[in-house]
C-alpha positions as CSV (number, residue, x, y, z in Angstrom):
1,X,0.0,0.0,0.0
2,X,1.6,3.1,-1.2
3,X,1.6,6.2,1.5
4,X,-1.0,8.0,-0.4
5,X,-3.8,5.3,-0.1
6,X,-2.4,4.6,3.6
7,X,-3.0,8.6,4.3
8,X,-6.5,8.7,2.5
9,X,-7.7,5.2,4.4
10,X,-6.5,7.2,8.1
11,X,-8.6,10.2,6.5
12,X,-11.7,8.1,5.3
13,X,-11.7,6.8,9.7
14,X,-11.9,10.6,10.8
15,X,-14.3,11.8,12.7
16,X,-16.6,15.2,10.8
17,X,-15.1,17.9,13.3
18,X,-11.4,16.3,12.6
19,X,-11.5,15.8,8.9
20,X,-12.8,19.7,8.8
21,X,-9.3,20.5,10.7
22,X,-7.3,18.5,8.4
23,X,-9.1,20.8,5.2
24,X,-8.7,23.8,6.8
25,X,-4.8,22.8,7.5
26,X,-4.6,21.4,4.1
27,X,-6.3,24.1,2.9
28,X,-3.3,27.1,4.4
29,X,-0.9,24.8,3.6
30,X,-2.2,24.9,-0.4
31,X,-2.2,28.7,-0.5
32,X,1.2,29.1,0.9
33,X,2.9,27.1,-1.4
34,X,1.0,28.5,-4.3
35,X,1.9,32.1,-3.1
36,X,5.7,31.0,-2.5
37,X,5.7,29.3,-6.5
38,X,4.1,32.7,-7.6
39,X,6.9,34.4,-5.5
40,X,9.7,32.6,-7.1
41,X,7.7,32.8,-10.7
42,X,7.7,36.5,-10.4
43,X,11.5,37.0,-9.0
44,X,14.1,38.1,-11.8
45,X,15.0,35.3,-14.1
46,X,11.8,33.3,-12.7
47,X,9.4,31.6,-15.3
48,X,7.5,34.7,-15.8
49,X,10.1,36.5,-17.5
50,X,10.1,34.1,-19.9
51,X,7.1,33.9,-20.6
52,X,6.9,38.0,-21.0
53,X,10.1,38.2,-23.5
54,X,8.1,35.4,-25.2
55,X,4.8,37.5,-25.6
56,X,6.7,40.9,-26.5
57,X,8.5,39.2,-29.4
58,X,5.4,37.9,-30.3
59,X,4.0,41.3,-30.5
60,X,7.2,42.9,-32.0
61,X,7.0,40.7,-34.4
62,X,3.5,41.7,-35.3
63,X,1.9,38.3,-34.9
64,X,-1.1,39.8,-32.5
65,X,-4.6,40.2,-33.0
66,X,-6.1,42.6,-30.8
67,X,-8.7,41.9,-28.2
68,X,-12.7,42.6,-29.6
């Protein structure tokens, strides 16, 4: 039995009030790590910069439509 199906078996036995808990923990635990990968996205060199010298060339290059 691989950890994951152990964890979600031990979940599944949770009483309502604790399996609450473990979404709300789960929940802040989610949101932090999604603010730290937008951190380090947005940092120079991150994946964002790519991504922006990507769309000006695009758009230097004349290739855009513009929005209706």
């Amino acid at each position: 039995m691989s950890p994951l199906t152990e964890i979600e078996a031990a979940i599944d036995k949770l009483p309502r009030r604790e399996l609450w808990q473990l979404k709300a923990s789960l929940d802040r635990r989610c949101e932090a790590d999604w603010d730290a990968q937008i951190e380090e996205d947005a940092r120079p060199g991150g994946s964002l910069d790519k991504l922006a010298r990507e769309a000006l060339a695009e758009f230097e290059a004349g290739r855009c439509k513009p929005l209706p």
